[in-house]
C-alpha positions as CSV (number, residue, x, y, z in Angstrom):
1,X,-9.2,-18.4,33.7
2,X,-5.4,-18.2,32.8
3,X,-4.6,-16.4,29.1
4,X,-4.9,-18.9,26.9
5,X,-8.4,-20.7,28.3
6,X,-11.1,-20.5,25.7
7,X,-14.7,-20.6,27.3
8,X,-16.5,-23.9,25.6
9,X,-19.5,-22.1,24.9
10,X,-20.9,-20.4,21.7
11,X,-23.3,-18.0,21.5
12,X,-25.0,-16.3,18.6
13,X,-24.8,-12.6,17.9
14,X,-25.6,-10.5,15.4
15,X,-22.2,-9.7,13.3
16,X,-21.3,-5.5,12.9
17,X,-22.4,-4.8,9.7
18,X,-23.6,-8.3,8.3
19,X,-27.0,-9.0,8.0
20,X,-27.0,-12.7,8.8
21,X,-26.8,-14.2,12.5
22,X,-23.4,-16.1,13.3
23,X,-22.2,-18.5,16.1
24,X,-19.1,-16.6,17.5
25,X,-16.5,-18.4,20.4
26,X,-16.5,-16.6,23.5
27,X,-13.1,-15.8,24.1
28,X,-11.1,-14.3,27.3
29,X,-7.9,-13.0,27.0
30,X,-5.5,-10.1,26.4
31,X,-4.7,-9.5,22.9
32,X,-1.2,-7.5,22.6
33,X,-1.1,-5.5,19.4
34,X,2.0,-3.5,18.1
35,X,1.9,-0.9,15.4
36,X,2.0,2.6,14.4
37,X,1.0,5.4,13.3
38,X,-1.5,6.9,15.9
39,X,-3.8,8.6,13.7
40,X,-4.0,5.8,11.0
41,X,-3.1,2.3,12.1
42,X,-3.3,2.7,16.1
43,X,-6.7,4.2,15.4
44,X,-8.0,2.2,13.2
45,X,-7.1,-1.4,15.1
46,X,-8.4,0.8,18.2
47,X,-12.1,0.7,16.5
48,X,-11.7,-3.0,14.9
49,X,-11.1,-4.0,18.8
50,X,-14.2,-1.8,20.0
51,X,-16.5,-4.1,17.6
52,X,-14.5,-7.5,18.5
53,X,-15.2,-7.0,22.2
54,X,-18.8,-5.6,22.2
55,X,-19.3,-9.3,21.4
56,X,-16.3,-10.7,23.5
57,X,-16.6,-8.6,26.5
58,X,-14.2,-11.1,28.7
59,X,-11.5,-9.8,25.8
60,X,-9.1,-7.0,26.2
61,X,-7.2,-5.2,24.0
62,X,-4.3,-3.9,24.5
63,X,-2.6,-1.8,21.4
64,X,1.1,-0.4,21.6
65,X,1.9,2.5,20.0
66,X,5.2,2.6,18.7
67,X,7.3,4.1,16.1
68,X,7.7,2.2,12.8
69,X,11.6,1.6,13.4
70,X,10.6,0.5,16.3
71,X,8.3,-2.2,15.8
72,X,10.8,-3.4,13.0
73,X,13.6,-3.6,15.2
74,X,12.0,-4.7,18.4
75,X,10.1,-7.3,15.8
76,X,13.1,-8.9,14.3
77,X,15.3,-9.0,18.1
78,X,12.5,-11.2,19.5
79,X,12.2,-13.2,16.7
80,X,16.1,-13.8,16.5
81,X,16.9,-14.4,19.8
82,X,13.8,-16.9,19.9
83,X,12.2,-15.0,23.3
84,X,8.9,-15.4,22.6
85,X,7.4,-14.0,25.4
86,X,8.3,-10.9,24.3
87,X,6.2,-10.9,21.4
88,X,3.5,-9.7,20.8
89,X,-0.1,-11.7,19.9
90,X,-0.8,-9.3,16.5
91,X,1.9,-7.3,14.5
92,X,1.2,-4.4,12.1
93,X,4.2,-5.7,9.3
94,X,4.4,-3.3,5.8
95,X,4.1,-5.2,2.8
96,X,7.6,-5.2,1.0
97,X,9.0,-6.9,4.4
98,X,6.4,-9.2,4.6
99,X,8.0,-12.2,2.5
100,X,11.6,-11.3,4.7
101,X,10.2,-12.1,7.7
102,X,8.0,-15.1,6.9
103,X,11.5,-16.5,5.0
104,X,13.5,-15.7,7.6
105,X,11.6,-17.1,10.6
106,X,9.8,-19.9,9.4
107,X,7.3,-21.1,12.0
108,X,7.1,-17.7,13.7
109,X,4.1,-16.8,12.1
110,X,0.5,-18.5,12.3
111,X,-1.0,-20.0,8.9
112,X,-4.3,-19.2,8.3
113,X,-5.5,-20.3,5.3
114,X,-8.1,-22.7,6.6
115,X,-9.8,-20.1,8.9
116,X,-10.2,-16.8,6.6
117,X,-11.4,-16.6,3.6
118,X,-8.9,-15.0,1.1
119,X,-11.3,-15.1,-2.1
120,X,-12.3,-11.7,-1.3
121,X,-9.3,-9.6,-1.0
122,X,-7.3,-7.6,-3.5
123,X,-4.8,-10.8,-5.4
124,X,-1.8,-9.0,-5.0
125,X,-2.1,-9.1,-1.5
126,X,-3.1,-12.0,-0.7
127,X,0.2,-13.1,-2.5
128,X,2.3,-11.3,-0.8
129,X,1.8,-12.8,2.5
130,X,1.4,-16.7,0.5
131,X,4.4,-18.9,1.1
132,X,4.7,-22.7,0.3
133,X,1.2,-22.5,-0.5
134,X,0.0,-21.5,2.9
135,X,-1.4,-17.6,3.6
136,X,-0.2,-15.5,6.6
137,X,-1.5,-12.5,7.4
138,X,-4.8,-10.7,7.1
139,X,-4.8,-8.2,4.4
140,X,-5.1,-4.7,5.6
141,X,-5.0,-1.0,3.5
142,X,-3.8,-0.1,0.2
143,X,-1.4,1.7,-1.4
144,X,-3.4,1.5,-4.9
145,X,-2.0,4.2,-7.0
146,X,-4.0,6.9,-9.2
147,X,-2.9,10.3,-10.6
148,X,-4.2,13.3,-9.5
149,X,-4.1,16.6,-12.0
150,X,-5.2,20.0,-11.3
151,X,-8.4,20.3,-13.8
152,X,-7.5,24.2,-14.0
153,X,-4.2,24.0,-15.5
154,X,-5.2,21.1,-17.5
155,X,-8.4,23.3,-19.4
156,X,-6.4,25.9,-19.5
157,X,-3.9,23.9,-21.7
158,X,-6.6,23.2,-23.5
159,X,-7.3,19.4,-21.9
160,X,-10.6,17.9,-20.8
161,X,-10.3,15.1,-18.1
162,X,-11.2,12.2,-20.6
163,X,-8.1,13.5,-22.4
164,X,-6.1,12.3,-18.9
165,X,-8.1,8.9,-18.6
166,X,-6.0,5.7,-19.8
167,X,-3.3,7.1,-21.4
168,X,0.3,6.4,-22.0
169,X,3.4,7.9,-20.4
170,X,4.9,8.7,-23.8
171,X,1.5,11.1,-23.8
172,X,1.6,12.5,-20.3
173,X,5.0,13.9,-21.1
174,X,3.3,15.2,-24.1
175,X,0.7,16.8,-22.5
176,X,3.2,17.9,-19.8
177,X,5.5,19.7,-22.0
178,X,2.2,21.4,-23.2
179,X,1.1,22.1,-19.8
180,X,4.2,24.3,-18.8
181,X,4.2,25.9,-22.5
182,X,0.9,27.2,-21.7
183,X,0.7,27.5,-18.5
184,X,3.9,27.9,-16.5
185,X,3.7,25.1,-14.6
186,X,5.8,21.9,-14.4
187,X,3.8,18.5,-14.5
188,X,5.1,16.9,-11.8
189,X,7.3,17.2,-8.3
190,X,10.5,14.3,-8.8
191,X,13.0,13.4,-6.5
192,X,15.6,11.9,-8.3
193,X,16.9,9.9,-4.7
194,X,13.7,8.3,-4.1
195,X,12.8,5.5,-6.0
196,X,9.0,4.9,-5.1
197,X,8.1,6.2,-8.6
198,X,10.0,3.5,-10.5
199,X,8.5,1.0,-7.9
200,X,4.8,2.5,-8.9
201,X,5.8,2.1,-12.5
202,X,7.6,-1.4,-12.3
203,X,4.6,-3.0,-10.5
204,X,2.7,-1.5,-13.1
205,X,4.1,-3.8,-15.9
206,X,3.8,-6.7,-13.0
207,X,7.3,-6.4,-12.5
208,X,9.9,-6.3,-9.1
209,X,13.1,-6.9,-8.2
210,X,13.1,-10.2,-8.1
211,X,11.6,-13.1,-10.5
212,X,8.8,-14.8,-9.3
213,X,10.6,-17.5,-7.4
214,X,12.3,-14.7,-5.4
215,X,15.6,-14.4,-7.4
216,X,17.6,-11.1,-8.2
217,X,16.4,-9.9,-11.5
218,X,17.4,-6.4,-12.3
219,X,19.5,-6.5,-15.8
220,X,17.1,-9.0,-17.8
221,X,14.2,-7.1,-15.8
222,X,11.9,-5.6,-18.7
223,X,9.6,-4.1,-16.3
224,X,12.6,-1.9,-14.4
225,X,13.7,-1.2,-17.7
226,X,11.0,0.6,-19.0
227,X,10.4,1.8,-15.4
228,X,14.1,3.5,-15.6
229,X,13.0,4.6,-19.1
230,X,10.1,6.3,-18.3
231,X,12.0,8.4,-16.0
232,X,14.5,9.1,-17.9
233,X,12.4,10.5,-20.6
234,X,10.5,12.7,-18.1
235,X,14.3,14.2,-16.6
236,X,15.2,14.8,-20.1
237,X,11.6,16.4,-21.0
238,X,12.5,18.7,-18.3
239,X,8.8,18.6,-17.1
240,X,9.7,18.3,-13.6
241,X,10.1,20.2,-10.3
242,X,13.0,18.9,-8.8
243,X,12.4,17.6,-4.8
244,X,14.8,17.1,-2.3
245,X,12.8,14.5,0.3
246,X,9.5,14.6,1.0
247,X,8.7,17.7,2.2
248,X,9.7,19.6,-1.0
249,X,8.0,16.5,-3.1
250,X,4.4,16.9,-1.2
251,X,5.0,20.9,-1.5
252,X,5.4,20.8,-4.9
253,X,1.4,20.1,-5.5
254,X,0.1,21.6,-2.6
255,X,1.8,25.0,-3.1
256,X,0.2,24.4,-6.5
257,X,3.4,24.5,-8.3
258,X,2.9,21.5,-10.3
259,X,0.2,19.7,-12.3
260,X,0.1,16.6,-11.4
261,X,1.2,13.7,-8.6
262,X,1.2,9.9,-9.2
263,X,1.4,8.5,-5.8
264,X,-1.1,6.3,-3.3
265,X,-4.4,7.1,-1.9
266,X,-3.1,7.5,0.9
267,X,-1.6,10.7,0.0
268,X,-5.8,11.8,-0.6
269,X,-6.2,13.9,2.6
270,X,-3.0,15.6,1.6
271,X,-4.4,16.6,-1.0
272,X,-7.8,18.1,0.5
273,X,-6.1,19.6,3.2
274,X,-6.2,22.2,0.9
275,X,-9.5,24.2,0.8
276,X,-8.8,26.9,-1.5
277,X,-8.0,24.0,-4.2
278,X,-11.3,22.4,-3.9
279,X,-12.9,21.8,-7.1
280,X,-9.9,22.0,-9.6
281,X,-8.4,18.8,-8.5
282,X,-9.1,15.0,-10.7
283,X,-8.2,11.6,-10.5
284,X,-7.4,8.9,-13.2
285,X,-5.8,5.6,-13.6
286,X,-1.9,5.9,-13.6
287,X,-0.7,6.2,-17.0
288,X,0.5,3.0,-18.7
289,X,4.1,2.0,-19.1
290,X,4.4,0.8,-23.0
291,X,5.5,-3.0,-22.3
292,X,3.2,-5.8,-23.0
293,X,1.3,-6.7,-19.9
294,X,1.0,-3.1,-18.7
295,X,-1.8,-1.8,-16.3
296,X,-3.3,1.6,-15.4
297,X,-3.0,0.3,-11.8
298,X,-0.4,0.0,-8.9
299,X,0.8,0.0,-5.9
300,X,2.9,2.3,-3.4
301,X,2.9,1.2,0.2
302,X,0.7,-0.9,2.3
303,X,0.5,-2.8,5.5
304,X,-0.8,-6.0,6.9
305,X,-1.5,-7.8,10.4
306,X,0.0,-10.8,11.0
307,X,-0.2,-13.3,14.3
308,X,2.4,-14.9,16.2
309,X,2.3,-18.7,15.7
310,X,3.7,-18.7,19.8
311,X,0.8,-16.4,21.1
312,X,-1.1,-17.9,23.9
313,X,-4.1,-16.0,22.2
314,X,-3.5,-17.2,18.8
315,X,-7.4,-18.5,18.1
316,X,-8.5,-15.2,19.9
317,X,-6.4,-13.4,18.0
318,X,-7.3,-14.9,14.4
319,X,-10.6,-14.7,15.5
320,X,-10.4,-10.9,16.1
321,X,-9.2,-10.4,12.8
322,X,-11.5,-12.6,10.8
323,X,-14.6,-11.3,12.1
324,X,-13.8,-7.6,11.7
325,X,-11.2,-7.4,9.0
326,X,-12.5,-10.2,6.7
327,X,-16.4,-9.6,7.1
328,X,-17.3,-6.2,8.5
329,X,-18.1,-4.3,6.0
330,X,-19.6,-1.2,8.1
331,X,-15.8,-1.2,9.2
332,X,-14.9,0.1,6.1
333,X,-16.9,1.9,5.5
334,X,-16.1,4.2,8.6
335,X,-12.6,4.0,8.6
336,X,-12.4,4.8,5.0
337,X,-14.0,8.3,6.3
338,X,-12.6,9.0,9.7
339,X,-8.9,7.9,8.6
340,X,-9.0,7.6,4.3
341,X,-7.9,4.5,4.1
342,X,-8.7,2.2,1.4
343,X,-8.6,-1.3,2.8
344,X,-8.3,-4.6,0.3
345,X,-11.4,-6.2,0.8
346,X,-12.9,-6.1,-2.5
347,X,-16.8,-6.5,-1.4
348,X,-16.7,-3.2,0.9
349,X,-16.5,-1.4,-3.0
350,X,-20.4,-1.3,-2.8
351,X,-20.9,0.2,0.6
352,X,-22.2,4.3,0.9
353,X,-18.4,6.0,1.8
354,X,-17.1,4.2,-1.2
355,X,-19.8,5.4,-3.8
356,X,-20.1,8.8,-2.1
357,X,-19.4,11.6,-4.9
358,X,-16.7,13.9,-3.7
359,X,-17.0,17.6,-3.8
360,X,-13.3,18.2,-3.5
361,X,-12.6,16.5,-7.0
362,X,-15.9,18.3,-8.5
363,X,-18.2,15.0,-7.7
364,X,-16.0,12.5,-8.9
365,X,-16.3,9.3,-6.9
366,X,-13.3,9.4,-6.1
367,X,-13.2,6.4,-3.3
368,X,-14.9,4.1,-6.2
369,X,-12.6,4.7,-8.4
370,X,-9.3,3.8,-6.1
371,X,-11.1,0.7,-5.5
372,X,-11.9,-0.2,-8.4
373,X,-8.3,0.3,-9.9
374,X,-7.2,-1.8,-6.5
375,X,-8.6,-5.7,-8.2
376,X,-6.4,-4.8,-10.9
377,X,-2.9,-3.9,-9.4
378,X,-0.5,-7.1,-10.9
379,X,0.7,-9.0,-8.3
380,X,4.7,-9.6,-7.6
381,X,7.2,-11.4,-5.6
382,X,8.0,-8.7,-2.8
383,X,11.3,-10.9,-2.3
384,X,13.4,-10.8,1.2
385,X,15.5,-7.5,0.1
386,X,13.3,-5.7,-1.1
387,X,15.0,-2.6,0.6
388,X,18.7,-3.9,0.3
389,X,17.5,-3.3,-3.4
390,X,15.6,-0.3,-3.1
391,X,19.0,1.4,-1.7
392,X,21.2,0.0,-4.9
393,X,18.7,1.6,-7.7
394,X,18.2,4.9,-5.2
395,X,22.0,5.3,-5.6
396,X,21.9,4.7,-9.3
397,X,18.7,6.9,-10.1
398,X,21.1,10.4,-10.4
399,X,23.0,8.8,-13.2
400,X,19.7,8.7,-15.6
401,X,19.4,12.4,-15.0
402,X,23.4,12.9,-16.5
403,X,22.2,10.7,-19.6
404,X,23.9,7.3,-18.8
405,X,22.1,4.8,-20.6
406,X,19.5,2.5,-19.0
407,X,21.4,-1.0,-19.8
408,X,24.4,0.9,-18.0
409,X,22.0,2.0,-14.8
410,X,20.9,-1.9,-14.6
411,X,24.0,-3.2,-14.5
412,X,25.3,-0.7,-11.9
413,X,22.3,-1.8,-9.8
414,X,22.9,-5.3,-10.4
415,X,26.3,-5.3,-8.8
416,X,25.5,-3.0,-6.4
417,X,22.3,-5.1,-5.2
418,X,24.7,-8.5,-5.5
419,X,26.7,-6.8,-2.9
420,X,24.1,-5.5,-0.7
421,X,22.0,-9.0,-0.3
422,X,24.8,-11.0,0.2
């Protein structure tokens, strides 16, 4: 049988982790899969295939390991010089690029809509991937956002951990300055040349770059505003241990110099890694940016699998996906433990590695809570450039540290960001 022959038979089997008998296609073909990340992504789509073919032994999977850059770039050459047979059948493609490829190669990308159910997944992503009405893409992990705080330094400022539950960011730079008065330490680890904090903060208030028909909006943007303002006040606060790049940023709270980290889950075996902390460490929603429409939740990161509408093992590849991905539950479960991550389909929330206390964080359940702050990250327009974007307010972010005023920042951005997306 050549690649893209689908046997004409159905048989039923017993679905991984469902407790209700399905008829399943019997597929036989080679699905080509490209991501990254061997420990997390590779891993991960390593045991979704396992429980695709012990039902579809005449599949095989074939995953490629490469480098992010690599995928992007190799991604985007194929697609733009129209070779399709050097795609691949899935693609691993993170979120804030998601709406720039669908925009930019219209067709390239198989609808699926009417074969997965969407209902059951975390909104914002699902919208993310939606474009004239049609969805693309099966939703994959989340970069839902919580804060972490050291209980120890928090008690011994004379806190309790309700007093860190659904507050303000007005108070957590209270508490912050209180926190160093007492106890030496800063509140939080800041690098003033990344901006994933203001992105945290402007998805809060359900805010992005762009409006929500995918339009520059940066100086009218109240969202970035109070984003930009937020960390502003925290520069000028002086609450912060200043980062250069990530290695200095993640050292700030492992070496225990700081209080606090508002980041995503993912960042959660970081933070058990380590041992001698175990026990003073908790977990709240993010503080709360004062701006009507304001949530304790967000977002910072994220990734999703799409299918090439040219792949000779579309249906198999589709099918692959919606059977593990959009139904097995037991998959989440385990990957949730082996690899931490936090997928977006809401109905796993009830399953045993998602209600499991955590002794790390002094029995706090801690996988519960990140899911349950996950249905309630606002939804935005990702837009085509987002990272055109994301370079134009990185550039700007030193001036709120020399006291330029906010309105001055947005406008700088504005015309910087005109430039760059042109």
């Amino acid at each position: 049988m050549d690649r893209s022959g689908i046997l004409k038979r159905f048989a039923a089997t017993a679905f991984a982790g469902a407790s209700l008998l399905c008829a399943t296609a019997a597929f036989a073909g080679e699905v080509t899969i490209w991501c990254w990340d061997p420990n997390f992504n590779v891993a991960i789509m390593k045991e979704a295939g396992a429980r695709y073919t012990a039902k579809h032994p005449d599949t095989t999977i074939n995953i490629v390991d490469f480098a992010k850059a690599d995928v992007e770039q190799k991604l985007q050459t194929a697609l733009s010089s129209g070779t399709a047979d050097a795609l691949p059948d899935i693609v691993l493609i993170e979120d804030y690029g998601a709406q720039k490829y669908l925009q930019s190669f219209p067709g390239a990308f198989a609808a699926m809509s009417d074969k997965i159910d969407y209902s059951g997944f975390a909104p914002y992503k699902v919208q993310l991937m939606t474009m004239d009405g049609k969805v693309y893409g099966m939703p994959f992990d989340s970069g839902v956002t919580g804060l972490y705080y050291r209980k120890d330094y928090l008690e011994q400022a004379g806190f309790k951990p309700e007093d860190m539950q659904n507050i303000t960011w007005d108070r957590f730079i209270e508490i912050g300055k209180q926190v160093e008065a007492k106890t030496g330490h800063k509140m939080m680890g800041l690098d003033v040349n990344d901006a994933g904090f203001i992105r945290i903060l402007m998805q809060s208030a359900g805010g992005w770059y762009f409006d929500k028909d995918g339009n520059l909006s940066i100086e009218n943007n109240a969202a970035l505003k109070a984003a930009l303002e937020t960390e502003q006040k925290i520069l000028q606060a002086g609450i912060y241990k200043p980062a250069a790049g990530w290695a200095e940023w993640v050292g700030a709270f492992t070496s225990g110099d700081v209080a606090a980290v508002t980041t995503g889950v993912w960042i959660t075996g970081t933070v058990k890694a380590q041992a001698d902390q175990a026990g003073k460490w908790g977990v709240a929603p993010i503080p709360r940016l004062n701006i009507e429409g304001a949530a304790h939740a967000s977002n910072l990161g994220g990734s999703s699998w799409y299918v090439l509408e040219g792949s000779a093992e579309k249906d198999e590849a589709i099918d692959l996906l919606n059977e593990v991905y959009a139904k097995d539950k037991d998959f989440y479960q385990k990957i949730l433990v082996n690899q931490g991550a936090v997928g977006s389909l809401l109905a796993v929330r009830s399953g045993p590695a998602y209600s499991e206390k955590d002794a790390f964080f002094g029995g706090e359940p801690v996988w519960q809570n990140f899911s349950d702050w996950l249905s309630k990250v606002p939804p935005v327009n990702y837009g085509v450039f987002t990272n055109e974007v994301d370079t134009a307010v990185t550039a700007n972010l030193p001036a709120l540290a020399k006291g330029t005023s906010v309105d001055e920042v947005l406008k700088a951005i504005q015309s910087q960001a005109e430039g760059q997306i042109q």
